[in-house]
N, C-alpha and C positions, 0 to 999 in steps of 0.2 A: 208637303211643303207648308211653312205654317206662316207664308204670307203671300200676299197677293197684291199687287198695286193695281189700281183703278189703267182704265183705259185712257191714255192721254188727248184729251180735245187737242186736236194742234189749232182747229181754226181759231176755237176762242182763245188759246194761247195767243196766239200771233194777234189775232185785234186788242186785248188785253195790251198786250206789250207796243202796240202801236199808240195806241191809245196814253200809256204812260210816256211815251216816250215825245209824243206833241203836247201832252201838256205840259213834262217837265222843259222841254226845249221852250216853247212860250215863254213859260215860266223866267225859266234864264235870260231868257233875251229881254223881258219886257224889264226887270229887278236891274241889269247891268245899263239897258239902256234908261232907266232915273236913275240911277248911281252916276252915269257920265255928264245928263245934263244938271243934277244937281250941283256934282263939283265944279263941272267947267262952263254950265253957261249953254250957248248955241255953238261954241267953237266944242266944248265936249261932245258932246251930240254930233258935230261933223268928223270929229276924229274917230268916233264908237263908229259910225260910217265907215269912213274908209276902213277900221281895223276889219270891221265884217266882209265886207270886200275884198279883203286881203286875204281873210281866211276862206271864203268861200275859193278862193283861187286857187289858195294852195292846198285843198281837198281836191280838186277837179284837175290841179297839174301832177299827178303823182307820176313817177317815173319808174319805171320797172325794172331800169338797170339800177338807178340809184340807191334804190329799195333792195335790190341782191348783194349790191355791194355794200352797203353797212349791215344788211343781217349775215353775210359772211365773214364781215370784220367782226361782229356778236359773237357769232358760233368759237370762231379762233380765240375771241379773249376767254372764253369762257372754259375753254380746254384748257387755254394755258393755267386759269384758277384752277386747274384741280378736279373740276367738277366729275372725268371719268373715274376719280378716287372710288367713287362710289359702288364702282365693282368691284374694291377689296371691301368691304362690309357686306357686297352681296355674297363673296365667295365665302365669307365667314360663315356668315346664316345658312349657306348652303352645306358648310364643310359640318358643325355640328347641331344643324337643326334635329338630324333622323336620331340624335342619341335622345331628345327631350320628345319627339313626337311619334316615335313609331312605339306598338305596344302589341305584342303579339296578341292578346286577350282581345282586342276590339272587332266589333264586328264589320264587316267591311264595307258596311254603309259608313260608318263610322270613322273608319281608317283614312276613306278619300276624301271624309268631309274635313277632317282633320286637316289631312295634307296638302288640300286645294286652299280653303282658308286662310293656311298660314302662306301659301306664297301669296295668293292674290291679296293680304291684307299688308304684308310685308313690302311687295311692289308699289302699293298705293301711297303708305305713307316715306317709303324711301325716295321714290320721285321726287313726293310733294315739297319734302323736305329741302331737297338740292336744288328743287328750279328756284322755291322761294327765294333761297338768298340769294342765288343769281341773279333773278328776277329785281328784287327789291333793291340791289347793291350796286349795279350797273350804274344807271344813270348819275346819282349819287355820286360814285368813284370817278365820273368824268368833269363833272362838275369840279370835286373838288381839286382835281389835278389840271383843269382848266383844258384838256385836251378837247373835250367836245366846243371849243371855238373853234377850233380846227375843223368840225365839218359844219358846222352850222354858218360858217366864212366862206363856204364854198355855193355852189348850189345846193346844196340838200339843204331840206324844206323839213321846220319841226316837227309835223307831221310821217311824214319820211322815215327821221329819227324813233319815234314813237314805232309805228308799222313794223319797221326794220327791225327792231330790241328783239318787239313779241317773235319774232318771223324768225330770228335767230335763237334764241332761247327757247323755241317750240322745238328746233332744228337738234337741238342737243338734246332736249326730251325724247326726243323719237328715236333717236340714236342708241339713248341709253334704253329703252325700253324694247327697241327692238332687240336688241342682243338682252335682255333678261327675260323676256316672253320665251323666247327661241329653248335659253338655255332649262328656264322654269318648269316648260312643258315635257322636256325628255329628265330634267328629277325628279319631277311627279312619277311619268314611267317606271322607271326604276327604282325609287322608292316606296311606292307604294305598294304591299304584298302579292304575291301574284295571286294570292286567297283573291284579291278583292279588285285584280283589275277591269274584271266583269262587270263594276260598278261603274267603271269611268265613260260615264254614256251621257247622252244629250235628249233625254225624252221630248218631244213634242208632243206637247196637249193641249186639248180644247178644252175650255173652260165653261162649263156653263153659270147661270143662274143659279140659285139656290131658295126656296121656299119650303116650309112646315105645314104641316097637318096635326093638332093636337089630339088626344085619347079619343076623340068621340067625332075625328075628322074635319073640324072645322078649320079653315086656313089661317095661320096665324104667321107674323114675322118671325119669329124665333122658338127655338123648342125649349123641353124644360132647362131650366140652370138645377143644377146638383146639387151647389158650394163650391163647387170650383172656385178656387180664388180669379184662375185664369178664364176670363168667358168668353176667349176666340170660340169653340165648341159649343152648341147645342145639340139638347139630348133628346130621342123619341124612346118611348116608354114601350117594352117588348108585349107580344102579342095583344096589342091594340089597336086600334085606327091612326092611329099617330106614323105618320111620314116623312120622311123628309126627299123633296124634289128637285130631281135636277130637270133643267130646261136649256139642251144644247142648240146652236143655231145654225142653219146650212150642212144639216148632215147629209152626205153626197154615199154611192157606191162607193168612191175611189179610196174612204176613210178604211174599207175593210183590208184587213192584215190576216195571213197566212200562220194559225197557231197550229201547233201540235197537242191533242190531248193526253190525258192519262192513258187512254190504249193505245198511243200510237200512231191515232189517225192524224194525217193532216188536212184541214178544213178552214174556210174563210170563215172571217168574224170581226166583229165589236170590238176593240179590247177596252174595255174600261180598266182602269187601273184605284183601287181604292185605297186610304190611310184611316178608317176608321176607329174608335176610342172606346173601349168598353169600361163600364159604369157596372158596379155589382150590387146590388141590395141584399142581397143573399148569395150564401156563397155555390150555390147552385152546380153543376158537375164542372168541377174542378178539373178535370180529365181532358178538357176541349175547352176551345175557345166560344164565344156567343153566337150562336146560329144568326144570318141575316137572310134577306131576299130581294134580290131584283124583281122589280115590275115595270112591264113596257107600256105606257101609257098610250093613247091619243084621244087628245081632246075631240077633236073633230066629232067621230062616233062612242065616243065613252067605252073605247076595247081597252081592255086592261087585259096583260097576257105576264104570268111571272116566268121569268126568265129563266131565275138560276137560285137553288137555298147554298148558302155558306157559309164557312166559319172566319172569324176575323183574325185575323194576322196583323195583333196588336205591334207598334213601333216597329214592323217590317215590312206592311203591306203586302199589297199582294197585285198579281194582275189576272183579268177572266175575259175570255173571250165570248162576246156574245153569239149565237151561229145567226145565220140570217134568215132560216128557217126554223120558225117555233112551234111548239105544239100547246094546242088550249087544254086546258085541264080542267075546266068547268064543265056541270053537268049540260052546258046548252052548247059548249064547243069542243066539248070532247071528239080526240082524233083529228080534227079541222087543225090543216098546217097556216102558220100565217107567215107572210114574209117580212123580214124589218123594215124591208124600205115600202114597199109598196101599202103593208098593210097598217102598220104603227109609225112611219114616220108623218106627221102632219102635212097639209097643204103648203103651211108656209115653210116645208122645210126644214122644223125643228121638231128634235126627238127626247119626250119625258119621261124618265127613268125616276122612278121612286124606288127609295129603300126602307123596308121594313125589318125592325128587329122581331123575331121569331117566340124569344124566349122569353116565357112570364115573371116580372119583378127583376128584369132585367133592362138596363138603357145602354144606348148605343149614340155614341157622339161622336159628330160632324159639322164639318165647317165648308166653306163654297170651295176651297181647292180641296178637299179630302177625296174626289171624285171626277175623273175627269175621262177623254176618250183619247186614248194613246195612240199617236201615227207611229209611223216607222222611226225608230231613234236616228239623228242626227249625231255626226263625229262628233267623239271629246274634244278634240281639235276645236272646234267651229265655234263650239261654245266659250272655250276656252281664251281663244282670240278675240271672240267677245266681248268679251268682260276685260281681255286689255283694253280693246277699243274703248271702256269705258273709263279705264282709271287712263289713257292716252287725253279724251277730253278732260279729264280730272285738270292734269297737269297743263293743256291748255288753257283752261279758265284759271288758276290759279298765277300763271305765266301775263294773261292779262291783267290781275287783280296786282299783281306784285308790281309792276313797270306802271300801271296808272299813280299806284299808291307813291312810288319813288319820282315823279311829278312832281311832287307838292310838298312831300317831307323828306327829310335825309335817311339816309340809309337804315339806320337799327330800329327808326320809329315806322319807317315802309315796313319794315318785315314783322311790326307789334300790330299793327293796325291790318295788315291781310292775314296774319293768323288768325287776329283776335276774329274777323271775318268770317272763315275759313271752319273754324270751330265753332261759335255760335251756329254757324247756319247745319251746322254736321249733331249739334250733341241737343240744340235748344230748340228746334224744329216744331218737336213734338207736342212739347211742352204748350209751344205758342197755340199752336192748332186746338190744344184741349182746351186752354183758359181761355180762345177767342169764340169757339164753339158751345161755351157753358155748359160743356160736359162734367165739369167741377164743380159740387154746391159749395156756396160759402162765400161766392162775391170776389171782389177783385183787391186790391192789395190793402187797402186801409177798410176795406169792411171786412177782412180776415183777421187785420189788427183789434178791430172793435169786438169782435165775435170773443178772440181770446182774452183782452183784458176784460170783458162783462160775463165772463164765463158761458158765454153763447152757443150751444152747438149749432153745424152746419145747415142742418134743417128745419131748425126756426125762423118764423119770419120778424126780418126787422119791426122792431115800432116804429108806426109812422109820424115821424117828427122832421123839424128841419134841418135837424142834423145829419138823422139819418139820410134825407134826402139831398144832404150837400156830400156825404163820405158814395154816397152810388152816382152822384154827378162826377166828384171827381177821378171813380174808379172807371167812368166813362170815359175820360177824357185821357186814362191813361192804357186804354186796351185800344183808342184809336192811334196814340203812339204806337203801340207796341203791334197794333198792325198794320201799319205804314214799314215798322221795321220787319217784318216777316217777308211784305211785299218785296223789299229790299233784298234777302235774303233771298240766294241761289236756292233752289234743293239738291243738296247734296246726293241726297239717299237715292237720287235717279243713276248716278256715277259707279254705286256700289252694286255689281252685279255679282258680286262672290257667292250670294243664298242660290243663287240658279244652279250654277256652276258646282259650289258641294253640296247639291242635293241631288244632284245627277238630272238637272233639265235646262234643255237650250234655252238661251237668252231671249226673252222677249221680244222683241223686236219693238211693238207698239206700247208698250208698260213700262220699259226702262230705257233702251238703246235707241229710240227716236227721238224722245223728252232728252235725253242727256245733250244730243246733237242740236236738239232748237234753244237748250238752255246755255248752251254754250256760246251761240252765234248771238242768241239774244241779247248777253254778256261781253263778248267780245266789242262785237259794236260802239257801244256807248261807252266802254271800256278804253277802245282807240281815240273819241272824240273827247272826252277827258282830257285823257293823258294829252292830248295834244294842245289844247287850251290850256294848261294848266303848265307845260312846258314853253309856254307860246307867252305867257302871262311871268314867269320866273323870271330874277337874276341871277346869270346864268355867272355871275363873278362871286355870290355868296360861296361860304365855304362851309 
């Protein structure tokens, strides 16, 4: 797999987004309450009163029946627009997707990655698409046909209305996704070769750490670079001191899996599963892939014990089971069995496996997932619902964005303003993170300008003058924009679990599918208190 997300903090998520979410509320109250007594005086200031009061009320009076029956009235208008339309476009993409994606030639890692992909990406953006406009056009459409006086004349409470939209319009999301998950999962089946249904699996793995050892053993962060343009991979240089280390944590018995070897036998074990990358300086026996080796580390007593020599299984990987009784091959422990757990697993429970490349003038590249300890696979199923769960929050959070936005503007500019949203935070992410993290020489937007018209390369340093020193003030002041807007910005990429899923490993739980669920609520929330104020604040007779 050739990415890895970091482990999600929730706690400091959660105090982060508390923490934003009192200041901006502050913030609000204290700007709206001078705006009232500016304009009006001490009787504005008592009317910002009572309005506050009012609203706090009608948060604290919410009604459950109220709240069912307008998101039922929701869900009905929204059927009646058409919006089940949407499974003739699914049935289309289904009827001739297998002529554009099925390809006998592919290998069948390849095949499922292909085939999962394309529905899970095709589900993601067909939702997003159909809640949007519903989402964004609802309120808008009642407004202008004056029918929502009609319940806001009644008891329901704007707030209500708000709740009620999202609560209905999620309703029709789940609807429609249920029946395209359902249907999704048995075309995959079927479509996908029976070469290659052996693929459609849910690996769980343990991830460890990753550290280097250079030519002459000393520890370094990273291994050599080759020229790779792409430097996910670092490389250890063959038959030297150069390693590269994994460090897994809580390795328990209960990790060991039942393999079968090349004779036959069956025997408990380890199974690591590797994706290694062979590097050739010479083209050395061509016949075979590059020899590597396990080594069982423990710090505790400095035992190093090598496990297993083998060949690498370039873009197919491979899996090896480790047994859990070793034997030393050194002149001082020769014969002497050592066991995994008792004799190389550490005190604290974590077990260090280095890998060494074998072959001289040969490198061998790895990155922190190319390596990992493989439990018992989980159903494709599990995984597979998964990752709707994830594009299901998609269309949640989008469901929210669309109905706050349709608050405050009319209909076509709701649905410009959550895309434009929607997209930025999906495509310009990355970007924001490299240019706020100064991973990029060259300065920020007008010291790039200055660089180009003075024919400057990136790694000169300015002259220091006051020019200079006003073009890096004011590129300061617009990367603290620009991450105030990042801050703003959802992440998306926690939503898209499709890379699990066609690469044959279950869903994260802690890396992608918890973050999607706190980024949602986090979302929603202030997402509801919006739209309410903002509906609460409207004339509701504009058209």
């Amino acid at each position: 797999m050739d990415f890895l997300p970091d482990v999600f903090n929730i706690s400091q998520a959660v105090g982060q987004w508390l923490l934003v979410l009192l200041v901006g509320l502050v913030s609000i109250l204290f700007i709206t309450f001078v705006s009232a007594l500016i304009g009006g005086g001490v009787k504005g200031a008592s009317r910002y009163g009572d309005s506050l009061v009012e609203s706090l009320s009608d948060l604290v009076s919410v009604s459950s029946t109220r709240c069912y029956a307008l998101a039922k009235l929701t869900f009905t208008e929204a059927i009646r627009r058409k919006a089940l339309f949407v499974f003739v476009i699914f049935a289309i993409l289904f009827m001739f997707a297998g002529w554009f994606i099925s390809d006998s030639n592919q290998r069948p890692k390849e095949a499922v990655k292909v085939h999962v992909t394309f529905i899970l990406n095709s589900l993601s953006w067909l939702t997003m698409i159909v809640m949007l406009l519903l989402s964004c056009i609802g309120i808008p459409e009642d407004i202008r046909l004056r029918s929502i006086h009609t319940v806001v004349t009644k008891p329901a409470r704007r707030f209500e209305i708000v709740l009620s939209r999202m609560l209905g319009y999620i309703g029709v999301g789940t609807l429609l996704l249920g029946v395209m998950s359902v249907t999704s999962l048995i075309w995959i089946y079927r479509q996908v070769p029976e070469a290659a249904r052996s693929e459609l699996t849910a690996r769980q793995p343990i991830w460890g750490d990753i550290s280097f050892l250079d030519r002459v053993g000393t520890l370094t962060n990273a291994g050599i670079n080759v020229g790779d343009i792409w430097d996910f991979r670092s490389y250890i240089e063959g038959a030297t001191k150069g390693r590269a280390i994994w460090r897994f944590e809580n390795v328990t018995p209960e990790m060991l899996t039942t393999v079968t070897s090349e004779s036959g036998e069956k025997k408990e074990a380890l199974r690591l599963e590797s994706r290694f990358e062979a590097f050739r300086s010479h083209k050395g026996n061509m016949n075979r892939g590059l020899n590597f080796q396990y080594i069982i580390l423990n710090p505790d007593n400095k035992l190093e014990v090598p496990a297993a020599t083998l060949q690498v299984a370039e873009f197919i990987g491979r899996t090896d089971g480790i047994p859990r009784k070793l034997a030393g091959v050194t002149a001082e422990d020769s014969g002497k069995i050592y066991d995994l757990f008792d004799d190389l697993v550490a005190k604290d429970g974590s077990l260090t496996v280095a890998v060494a490349c074998t072959d001289p003038g040969q490198y061998l590249g790895m990155a922190k997932p190319d390596l990992f300890i493989r439990l018992p696979d989980a159903p494709f199923a599990l995984s597979f619902f998964k990752a709707m769960l994830g594009i299901w929050l998609f269309m949640v959070l989008t469901v929210a964005l669309g109905v706050t936005a349709s608050t405050f503007v009319k209909g076509p500019f709701a649905i410009m303003v959550t895309f434009t949203f929607i997209m930025v935070g999906n495509t310009a992410r990355e970007f924001m993170d490299k240019l706020l993290s100064n991973k990029w020489t060259g300065g920020g937007l007008f010291e790039s300008a200055y660089r180009i018209l003075t024919y400057m390369n990136d790694t000169t340093e300015l002259p220091n003058n006051p020019g200079t020193q006003l073009i890096k003030w004011v590129d300061w002041m617009l990367n603290g924009f620009l991450w105030l807007v990042q801050q703003i910005l959802p992440n998306f990429s926690y939503f898209n679990m499709a890379g699990y899923v066609a690469n044959g490993f279950d869903v994260d739980n802690m890396r992608s599918l918890v973050p999607a669920i706190v980024v949602t609520i986090g979302y929603l929330i202030p997402c509801v208190l919006i739209g309410y104020y903002c509906l609460r604040s409207r004339e509701l007779e504009a058209k």
